[in-house]
C-alpha positions as CSV (number, residue, x, y, z in Angstrom):
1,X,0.0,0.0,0.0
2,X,1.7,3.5,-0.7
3,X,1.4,6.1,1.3
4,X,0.1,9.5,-0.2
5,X,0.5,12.8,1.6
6,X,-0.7,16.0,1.1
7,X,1.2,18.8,2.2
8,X,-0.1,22.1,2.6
9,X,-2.3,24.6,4.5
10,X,-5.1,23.6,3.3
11,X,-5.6,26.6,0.6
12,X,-7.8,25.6,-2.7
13,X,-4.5,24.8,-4.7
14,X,-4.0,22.1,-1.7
15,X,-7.4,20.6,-1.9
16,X,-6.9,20.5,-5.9
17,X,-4.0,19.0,-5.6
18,X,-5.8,16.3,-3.2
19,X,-8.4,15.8,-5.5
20,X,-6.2,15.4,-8.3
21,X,-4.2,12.7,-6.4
22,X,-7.5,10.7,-5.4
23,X,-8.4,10.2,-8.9
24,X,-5.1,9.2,-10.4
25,X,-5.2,6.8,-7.8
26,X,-8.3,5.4,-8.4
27,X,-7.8,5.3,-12.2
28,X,-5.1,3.1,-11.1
29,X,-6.9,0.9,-9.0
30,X,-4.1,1.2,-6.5
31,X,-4.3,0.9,-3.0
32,X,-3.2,3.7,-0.9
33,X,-3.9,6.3,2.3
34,X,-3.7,9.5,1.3
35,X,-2.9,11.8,4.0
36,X,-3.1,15.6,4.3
37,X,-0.5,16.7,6.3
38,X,-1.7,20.6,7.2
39,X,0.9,21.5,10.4
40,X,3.4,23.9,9.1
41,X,6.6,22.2,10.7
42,X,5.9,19.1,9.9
43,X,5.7,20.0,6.0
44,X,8.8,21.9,6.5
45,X,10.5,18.2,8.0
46,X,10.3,17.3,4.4
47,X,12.1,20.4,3.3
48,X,9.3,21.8,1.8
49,X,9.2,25.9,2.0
50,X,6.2,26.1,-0.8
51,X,3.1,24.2,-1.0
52,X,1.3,22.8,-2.1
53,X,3.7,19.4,-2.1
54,X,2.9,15.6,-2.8
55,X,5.0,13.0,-1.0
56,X,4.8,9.7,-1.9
57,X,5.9,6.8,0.3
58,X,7.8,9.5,2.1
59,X,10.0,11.0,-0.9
60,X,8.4,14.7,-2.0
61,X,7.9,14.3,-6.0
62,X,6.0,18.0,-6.6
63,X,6.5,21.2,-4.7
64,X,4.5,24.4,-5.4
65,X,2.3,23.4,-8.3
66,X,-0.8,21.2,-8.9
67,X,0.0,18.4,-11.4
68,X,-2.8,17.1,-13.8
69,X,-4.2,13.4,-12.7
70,X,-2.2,12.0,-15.7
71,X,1.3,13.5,-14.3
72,X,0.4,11.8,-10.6
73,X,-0.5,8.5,-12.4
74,X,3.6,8.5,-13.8
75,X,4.5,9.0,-10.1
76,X,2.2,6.5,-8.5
77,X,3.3,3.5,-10.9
């Protein structure tokens, strides 16, 4: 199962950005938890100094923009 978080405040790029991530990875059929992580120092433990960000099994793969589902499908296979 991967593990899917969300990082940001939760401004409307942030819940795009969650959407976004939910249907790539149910086009996928693959099994995951997505998790919004919304507390500021524990976004900036991964480095991240703009959000939104998408972390995927712990490694950050997009800071500061909201990819299309069809770019967060390439990162979720």
């Amino acid at each position: 199962m991967k593990k899917i978080q969300i990082l940001g405040t939760g401004c409307p790029k942030c819940k795009k950005l969650a959407e976004n991530t939910e249907t790539a990875a149910k086009a996928l059929g693959i099994e995951c938890a997505i998790e919004k992580v919304t507390d500021i120092n524990e976004i900036m433990k991964f480095g991240v100094m703009i959000t939104p960000a998408l972390a995927i099994d712990g490694q950050v793969k997009v800071v500061g923009k909201v990819p299309a589902p069809d770019e967060i499908k390439k990162m979720l296979v």
